[in-house]
N, C-alpha and C positions, 0 to 999 in steps of 0.2 A: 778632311776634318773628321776625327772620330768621336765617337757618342757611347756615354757609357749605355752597358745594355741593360736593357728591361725584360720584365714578364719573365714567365714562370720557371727560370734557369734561376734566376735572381731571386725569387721567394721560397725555391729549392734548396739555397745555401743554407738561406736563413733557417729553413726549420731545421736543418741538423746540427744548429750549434745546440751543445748540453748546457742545461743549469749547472752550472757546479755545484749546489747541495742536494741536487739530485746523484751525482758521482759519489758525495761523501754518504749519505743512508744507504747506498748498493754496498757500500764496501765496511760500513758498521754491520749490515743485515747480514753478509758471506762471513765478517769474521762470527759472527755470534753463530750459526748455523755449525760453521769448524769446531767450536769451541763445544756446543753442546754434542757433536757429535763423540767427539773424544772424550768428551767427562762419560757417554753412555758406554761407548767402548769399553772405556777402564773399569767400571762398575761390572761388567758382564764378568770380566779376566779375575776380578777379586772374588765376584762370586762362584766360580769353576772352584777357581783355587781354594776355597774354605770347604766346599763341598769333597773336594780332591784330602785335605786334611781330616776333615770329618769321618771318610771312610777308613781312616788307616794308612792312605798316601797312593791306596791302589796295586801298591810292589810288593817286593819281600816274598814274593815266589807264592803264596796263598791265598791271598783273602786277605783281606785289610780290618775287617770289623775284628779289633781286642777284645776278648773274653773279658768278664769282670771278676773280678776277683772271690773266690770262695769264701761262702759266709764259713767262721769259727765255728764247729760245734761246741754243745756248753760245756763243762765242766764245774761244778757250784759244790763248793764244800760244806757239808751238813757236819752238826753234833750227834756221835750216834752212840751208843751202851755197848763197850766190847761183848759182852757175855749176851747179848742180844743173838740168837741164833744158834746157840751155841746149845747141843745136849745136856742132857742132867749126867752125874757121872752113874747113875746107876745103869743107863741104858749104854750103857762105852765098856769092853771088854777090851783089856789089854795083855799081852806077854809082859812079862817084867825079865826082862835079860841083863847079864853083869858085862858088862864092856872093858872093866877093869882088873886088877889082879888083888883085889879087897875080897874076900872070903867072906861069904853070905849076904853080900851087900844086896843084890836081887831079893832074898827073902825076907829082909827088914822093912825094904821097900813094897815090896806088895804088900806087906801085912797094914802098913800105915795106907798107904792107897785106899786099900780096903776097905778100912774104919769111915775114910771119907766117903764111900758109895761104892766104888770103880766097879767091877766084875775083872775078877783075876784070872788068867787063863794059866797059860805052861811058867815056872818059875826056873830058871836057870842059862848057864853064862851063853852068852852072842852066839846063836848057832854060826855066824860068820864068820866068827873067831877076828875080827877083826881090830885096831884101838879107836876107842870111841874119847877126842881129846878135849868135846865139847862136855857141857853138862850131861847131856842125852841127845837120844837122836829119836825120835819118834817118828816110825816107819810106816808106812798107811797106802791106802788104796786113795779112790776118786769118792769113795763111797765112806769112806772113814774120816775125811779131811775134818771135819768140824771139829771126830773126837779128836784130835789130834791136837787141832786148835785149843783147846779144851785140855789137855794134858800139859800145855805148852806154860798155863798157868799155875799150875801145881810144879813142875821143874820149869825155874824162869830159868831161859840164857837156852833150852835146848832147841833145835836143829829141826826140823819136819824135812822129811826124807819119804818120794814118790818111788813105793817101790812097786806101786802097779799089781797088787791084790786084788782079788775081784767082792771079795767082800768088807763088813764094816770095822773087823777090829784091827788095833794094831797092834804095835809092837814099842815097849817103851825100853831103850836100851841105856841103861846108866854107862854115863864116860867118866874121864877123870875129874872134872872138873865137878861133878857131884856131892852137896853133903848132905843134902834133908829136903823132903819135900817142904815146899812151901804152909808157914800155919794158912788152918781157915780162914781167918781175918784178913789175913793178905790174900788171899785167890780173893773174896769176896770184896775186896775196896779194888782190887785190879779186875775185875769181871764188871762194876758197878761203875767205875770213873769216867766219866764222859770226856769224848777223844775227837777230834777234827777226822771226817773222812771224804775222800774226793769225791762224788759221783754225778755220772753224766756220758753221754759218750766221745765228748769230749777229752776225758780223762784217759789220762795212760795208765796203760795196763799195771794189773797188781801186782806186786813179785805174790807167787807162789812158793810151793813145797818145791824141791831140789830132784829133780827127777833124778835115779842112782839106776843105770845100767847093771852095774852089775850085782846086783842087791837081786835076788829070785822071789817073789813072791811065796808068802810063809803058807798059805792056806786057810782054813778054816781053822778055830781052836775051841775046844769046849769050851764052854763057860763054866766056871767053880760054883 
């Protein structure tokens, strides 16, 4: 006859049975632990990654930090007095040369010059011999530009031609296209009219006088 058994085999079983809701919080607590681990992981990988964009991407053979882009220098247009800067004509010596085939036209011309202020130097046709098809062509150094400027209003329409004189006067060469110096009235409301000008260094260069190779520098000339 058998008998079931006792002591402490039997009080052995019993203590390793598990609670069941002991099994379920072990297996809430593993997943939550998984889960916060992976949300930390991903945040690490996003953050590389923005820092990786940030720099420029790290590739592309150089350096990744993009230059910024170059401030604009100004450029700001003022109202300014053409005749601002500009010689009186008594201090501007000029040649008066005929560029055309009109007989005396040079000497009619200097003598009106004249009356207005100028300082008259040599009177006779284009040592260049060449055809002048503009109004004029007024020939000048670096050191003359202003009279030139300044001439430019007395013959409208003519030419500023750099023929690289080392001094201040020029040379005023009548072309075809020539019939009267301008009246005083007219130099004086076109020397006086207020004119948009760009400046700044922003601004693009000014056209200048016409540099002329093969134009020789005239020299010095008396003054009359």
């Amino acid at each position: 006859m058998s008998t079931t058994p006792t002591g402490p085999r039997a009080a052995s079983r019993h203590r390793r049975r598990r609670n069941p809701a002991t099994s379920i919080v072990l297996v809430v607590v593993g997943m939550v632990v998984l889960f916060a681990a992976g949300f930390g992981l991903s945040v690490i990988i996003r953050g590389a990654a923005s820092d990786t964009d940030a720099n420029g991407g790290g590739g592309g053979g150089g350096g990744g930090t993009s230059s910024p882009s170059p401030t604009p220098l100004p450029c700001v247009t003022v109202t300014v007095t053409p005749g601002a800067g500009l010689p009186n004509p008594s201090s501007v010596t000029t040649n008066i040369f005929n560029g055309t085939d009109r007989a005396g036209l040079a000497a009619t011309t200097a003598e009106d010059l004249q009356t207005r202020g100028f300082i008259i130097g040599t009177i006779d046709n284009d040592p260049l011999g060449r055809a002048v098809s503009a109004t004029a062509e007024i020939r000048h150094g670096p050191a003359g530009l202003a009279a030139a400027q300044l001439m430019t209003y007395y013959v409208p329409g003519a030419v500023l031609v750099d023929d690289a004189r080392t001094d201040a006067t020029i040379d005023t060469v009548l072309g075809q296209a020539f019939t009267t110096v301008a009246s005083q009235a007219e130099v004086d409301a076109a020397l006086l009219a207020p004119s948009p000008s760009a400046s700044g260094p922003g601004c693009p260069s000014p056209t200048g006088s016409v540099p002329d190779p093969s134009i020789e520098p005239t020299g010095t000339i008396p003054s009359a």
